[in-house]
C-alpha positions as YAML, in Angstrom:
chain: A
units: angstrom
residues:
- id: 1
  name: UNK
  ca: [60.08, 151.34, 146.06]
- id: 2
  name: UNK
  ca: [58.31, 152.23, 142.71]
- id: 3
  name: UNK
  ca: [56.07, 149.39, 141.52]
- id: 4
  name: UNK
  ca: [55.22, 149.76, 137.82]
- id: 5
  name: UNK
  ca: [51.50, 149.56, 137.22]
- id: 6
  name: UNK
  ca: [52.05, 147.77, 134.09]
- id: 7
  name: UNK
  ca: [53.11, 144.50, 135.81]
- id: 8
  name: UNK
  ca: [49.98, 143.79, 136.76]
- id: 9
  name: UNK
  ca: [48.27, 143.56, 133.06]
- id: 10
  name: UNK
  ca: [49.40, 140.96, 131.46]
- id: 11
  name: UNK
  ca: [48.74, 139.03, 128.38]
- id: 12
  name: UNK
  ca: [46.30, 136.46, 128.13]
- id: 13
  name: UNK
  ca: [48.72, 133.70, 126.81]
- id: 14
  name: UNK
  ca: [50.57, 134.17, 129.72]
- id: 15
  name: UNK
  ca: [47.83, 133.61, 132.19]
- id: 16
  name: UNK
  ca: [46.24, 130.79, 130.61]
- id: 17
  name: UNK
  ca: [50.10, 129.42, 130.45]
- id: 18
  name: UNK
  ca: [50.63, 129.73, 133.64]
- id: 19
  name: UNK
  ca: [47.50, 130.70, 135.81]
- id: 20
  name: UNK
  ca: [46.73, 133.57, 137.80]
- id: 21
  name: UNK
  ca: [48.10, 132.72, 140.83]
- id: 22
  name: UNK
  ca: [51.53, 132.21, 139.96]
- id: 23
  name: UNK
  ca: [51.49, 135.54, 138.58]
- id: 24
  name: UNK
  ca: [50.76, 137.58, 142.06]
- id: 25
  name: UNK
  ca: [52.64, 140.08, 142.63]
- id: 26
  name: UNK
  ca: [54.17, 142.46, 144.87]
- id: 27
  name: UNK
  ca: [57.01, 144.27, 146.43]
- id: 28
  name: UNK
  ca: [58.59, 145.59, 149.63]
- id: 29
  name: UNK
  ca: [57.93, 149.11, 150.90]
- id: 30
  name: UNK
  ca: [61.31, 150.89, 151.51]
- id: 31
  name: UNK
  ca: [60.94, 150.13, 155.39]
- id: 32
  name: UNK
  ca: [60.23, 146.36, 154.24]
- id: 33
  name: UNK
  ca: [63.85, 147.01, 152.08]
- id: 34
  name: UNK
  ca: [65.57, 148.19, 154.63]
- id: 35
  name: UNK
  ca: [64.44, 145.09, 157.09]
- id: 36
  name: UNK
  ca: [65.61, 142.55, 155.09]
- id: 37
  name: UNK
  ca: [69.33, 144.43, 154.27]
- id: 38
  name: UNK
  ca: [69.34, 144.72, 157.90]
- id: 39
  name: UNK
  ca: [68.79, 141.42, 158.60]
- id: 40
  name: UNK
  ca: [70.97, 139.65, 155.54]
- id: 41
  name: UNK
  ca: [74.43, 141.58, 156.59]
- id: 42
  name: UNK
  ca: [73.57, 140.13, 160.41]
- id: 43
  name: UNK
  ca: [74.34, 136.49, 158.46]
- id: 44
  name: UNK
  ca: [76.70, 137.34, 155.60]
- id: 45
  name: UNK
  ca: [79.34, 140.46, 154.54]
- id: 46
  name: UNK
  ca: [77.48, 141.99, 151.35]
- id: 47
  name: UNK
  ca: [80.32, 141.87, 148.92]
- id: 48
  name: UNK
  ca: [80.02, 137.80, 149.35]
- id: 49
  name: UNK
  ca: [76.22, 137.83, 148.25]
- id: 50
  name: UNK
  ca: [75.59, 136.29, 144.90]
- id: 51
  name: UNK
  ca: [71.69, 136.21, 145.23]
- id: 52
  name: UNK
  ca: [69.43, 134.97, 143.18]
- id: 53
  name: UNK
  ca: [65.68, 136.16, 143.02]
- id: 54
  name: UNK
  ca: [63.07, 133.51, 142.78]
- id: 55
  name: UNK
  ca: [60.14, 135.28, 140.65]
- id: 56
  name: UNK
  ca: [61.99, 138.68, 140.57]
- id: 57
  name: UNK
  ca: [59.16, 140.95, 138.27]
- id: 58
  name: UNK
  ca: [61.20, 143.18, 136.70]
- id: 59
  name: UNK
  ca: [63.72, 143.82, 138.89]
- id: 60
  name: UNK
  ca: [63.20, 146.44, 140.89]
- id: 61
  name: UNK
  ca: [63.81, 144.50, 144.17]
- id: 62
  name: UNK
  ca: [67.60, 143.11, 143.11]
- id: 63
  name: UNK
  ca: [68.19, 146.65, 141.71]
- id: 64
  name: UNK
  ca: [67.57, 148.09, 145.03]
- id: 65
  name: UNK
  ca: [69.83, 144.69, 147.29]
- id: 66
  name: UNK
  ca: [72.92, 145.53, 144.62]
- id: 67
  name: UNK
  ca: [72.68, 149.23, 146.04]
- id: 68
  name: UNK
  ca: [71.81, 148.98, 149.66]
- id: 69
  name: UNK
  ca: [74.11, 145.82, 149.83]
- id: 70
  name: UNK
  ca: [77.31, 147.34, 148.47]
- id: 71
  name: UNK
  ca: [79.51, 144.67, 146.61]
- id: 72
  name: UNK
  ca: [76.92, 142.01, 146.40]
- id: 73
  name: UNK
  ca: [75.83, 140.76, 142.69]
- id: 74
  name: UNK
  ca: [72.21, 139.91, 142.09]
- id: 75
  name: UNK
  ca: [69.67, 137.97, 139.72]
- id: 76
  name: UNK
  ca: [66.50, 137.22, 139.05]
- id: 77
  name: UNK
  ca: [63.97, 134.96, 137.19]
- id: 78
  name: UNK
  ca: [60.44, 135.85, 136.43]
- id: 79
  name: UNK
  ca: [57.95, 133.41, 134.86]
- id: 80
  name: UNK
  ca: [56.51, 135.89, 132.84]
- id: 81
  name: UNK
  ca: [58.09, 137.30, 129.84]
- id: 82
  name: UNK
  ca: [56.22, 140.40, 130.05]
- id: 83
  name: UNK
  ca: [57.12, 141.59, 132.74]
- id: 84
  name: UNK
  ca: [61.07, 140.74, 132.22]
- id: 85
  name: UNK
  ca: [60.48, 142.92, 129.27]
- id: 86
  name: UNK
  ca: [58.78, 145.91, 131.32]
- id: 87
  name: UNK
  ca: [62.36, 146.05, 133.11]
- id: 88
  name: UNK
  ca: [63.97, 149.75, 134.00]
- id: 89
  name: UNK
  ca: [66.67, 149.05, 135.79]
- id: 90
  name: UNK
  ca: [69.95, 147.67, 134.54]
- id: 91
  name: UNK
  ca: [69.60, 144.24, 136.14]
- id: 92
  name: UNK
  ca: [70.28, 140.30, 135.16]
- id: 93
  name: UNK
  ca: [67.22, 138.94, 134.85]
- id: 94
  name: UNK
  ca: [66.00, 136.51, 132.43]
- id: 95
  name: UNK
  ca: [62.31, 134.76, 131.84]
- id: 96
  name: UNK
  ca: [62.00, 131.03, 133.16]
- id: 97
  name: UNK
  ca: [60.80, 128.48, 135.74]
- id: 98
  name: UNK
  ca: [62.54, 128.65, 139.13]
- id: 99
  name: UNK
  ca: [61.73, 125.16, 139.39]
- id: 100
  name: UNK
  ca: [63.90, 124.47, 136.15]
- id: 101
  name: UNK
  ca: [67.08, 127.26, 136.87]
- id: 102
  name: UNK
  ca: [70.11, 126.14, 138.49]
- id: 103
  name: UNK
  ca: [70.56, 126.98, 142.26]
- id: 104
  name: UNK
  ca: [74.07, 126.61, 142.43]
- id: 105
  name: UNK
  ca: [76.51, 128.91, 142.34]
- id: 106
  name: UNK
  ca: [74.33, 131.42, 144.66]
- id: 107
  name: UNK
  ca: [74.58, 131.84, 147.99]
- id: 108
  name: UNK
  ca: [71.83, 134.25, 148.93]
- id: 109
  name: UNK
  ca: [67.53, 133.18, 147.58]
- id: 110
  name: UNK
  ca: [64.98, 135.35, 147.71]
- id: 111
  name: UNK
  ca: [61.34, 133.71, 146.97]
- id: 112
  name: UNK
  ca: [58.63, 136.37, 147.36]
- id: 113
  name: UNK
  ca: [56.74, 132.56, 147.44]
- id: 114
  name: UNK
  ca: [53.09, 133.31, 149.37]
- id: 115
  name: UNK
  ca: [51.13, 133.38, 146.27]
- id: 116
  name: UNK
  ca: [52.44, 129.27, 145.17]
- id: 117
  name: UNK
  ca: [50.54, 126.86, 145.53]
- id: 118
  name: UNK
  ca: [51.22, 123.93, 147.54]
- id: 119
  name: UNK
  ca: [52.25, 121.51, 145.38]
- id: 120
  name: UNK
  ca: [54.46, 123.67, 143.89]
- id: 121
  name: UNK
  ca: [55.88, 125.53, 147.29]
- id: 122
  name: UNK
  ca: [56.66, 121.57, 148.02]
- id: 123
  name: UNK
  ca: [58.46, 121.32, 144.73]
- id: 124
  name: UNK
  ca: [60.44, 124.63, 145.23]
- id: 125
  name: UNK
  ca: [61.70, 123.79, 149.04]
- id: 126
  name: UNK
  ca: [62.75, 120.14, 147.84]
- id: 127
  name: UNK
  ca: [64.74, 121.45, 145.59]
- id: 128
  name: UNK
  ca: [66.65, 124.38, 147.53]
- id: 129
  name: UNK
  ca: [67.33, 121.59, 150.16]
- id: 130
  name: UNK
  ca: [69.34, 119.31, 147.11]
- id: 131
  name: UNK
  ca: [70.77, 122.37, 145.42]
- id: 132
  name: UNK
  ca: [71.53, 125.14, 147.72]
- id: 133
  name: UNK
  ca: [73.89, 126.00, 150.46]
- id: 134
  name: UNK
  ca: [72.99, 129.45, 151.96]
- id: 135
  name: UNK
  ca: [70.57, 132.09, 153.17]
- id: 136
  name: UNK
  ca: [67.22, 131.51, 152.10]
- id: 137
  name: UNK
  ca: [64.67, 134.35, 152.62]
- id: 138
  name: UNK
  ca: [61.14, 133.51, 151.97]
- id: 139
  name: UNK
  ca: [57.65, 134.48, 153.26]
- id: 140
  name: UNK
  ca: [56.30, 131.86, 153.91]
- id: 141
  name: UNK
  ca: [57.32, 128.77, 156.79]
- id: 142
  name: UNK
  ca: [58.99, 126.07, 155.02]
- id: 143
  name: UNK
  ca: [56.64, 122.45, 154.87]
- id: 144
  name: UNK
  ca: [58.67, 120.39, 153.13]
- id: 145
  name: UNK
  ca: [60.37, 117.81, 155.57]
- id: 146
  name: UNK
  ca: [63.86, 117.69, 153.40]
- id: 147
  name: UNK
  ca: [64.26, 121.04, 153.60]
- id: 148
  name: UNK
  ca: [63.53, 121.32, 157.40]
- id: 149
  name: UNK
  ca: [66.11, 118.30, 157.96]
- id: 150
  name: UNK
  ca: [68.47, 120.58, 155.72]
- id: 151
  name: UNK
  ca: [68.01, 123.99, 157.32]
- id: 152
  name: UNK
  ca: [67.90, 125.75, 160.39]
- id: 153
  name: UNK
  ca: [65.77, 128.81, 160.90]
- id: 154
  name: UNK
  ca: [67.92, 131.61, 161.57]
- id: 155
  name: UNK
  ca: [65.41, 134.45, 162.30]
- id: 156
  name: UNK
  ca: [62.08, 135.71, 161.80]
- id: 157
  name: UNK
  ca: [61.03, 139.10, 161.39]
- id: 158
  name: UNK
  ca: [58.49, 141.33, 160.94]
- id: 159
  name: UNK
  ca: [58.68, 143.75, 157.65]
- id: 160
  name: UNK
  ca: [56.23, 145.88, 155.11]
- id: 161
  name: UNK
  ca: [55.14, 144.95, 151.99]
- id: 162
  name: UNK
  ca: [53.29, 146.64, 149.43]
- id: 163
  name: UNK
  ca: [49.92, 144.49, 150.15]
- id: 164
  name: UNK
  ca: [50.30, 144.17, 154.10]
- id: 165
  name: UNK
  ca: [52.55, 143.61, 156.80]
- id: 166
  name: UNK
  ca: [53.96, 139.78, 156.83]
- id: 167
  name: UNK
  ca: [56.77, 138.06, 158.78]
- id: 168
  name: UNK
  ca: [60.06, 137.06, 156.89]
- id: 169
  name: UNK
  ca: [62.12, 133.89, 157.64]
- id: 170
  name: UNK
  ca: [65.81, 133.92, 156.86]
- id: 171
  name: UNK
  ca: [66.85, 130.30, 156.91]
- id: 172
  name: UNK
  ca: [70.65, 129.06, 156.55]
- id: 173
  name: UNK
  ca: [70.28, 125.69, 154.20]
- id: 174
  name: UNK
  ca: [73.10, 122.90, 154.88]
...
């Protein structure tokens, strides 16, 4: 998948905003791509998905679901503004706080969520656990005790990522 260099320079407003950290960012490799497609249509028919991307960049990843998942709509939110404006593809995303947007009305998450903190991490799987009913697909193993009581780990796998190899969970949320 093509990363764009120029989401990694960003302004200085937004990193004092916002810090560093939350900014991280990276991508799946195609093999990493074609892992999780693999492993969402095992759970749900593609033309069902309406997905939502927790901290989406510019939009390369949903750009690539819509077209390897056939039928399936997708969206995304990115905390920073700059790099919702770097976007290529024609996608739906829009600049904001996945702790503030809406979770209903999706049925598929993405959280690329290893570079949040823990506070916030906590924050995030408390509220998927009140406000979503789905597949949840995140890279890191859920903490938060609501969301455990609420979900049921479907699989883990193994997948490629622009930084490293990391595992995947896929998690159905009640």
């Amino acid at each position: 998948m093509l990363l764009n260099p120029q989401l990694f320079v960003l302004p200085h407003d937004e990193l004092r905003k916002v810090g560093a950290e939350a900014l991280t960012y990276g991508s799946l490799t195609e093999k990493g791509l074609a892992t999780i497609t693999k492993t969402l249509r095992r759970f749900v028919r593609p033309h069902t998905i309406q997905g939502l991307d927790l901290g989406c960049g510019d939009g390369e990843l949903i750009w690539h679901l819509a077209r390897e998942l056939e039928g399936s709509a997708w969206f995304g939110v990115e905390i920073s503004q700059q790099r919702v404006n770097l976007q290529s593809r024609d996608v739906a995303i829009w600049q904001g706080d996945m702790l503030e947007e809406s979770l209903h009305g999706y049925n598929v998450l993405h959280a690329d969520n290893l570079c949040l903190d823990e506070a916030t991490a906590d924050a995030l799987e408390k509220k998927i656990a009140c406000e979503f009913q789905g597949i949840y697909i995140t890279y890191r193993r859920p903490e938060n005790i609501l969301f455990l009581r609420m979900s049921e780990l479907l699989v883990s796998v193994e997948t490629e990522t622009t930084w490293s190899s990391c595992v995947i969970h896929f998690y159905r949320v009640y």
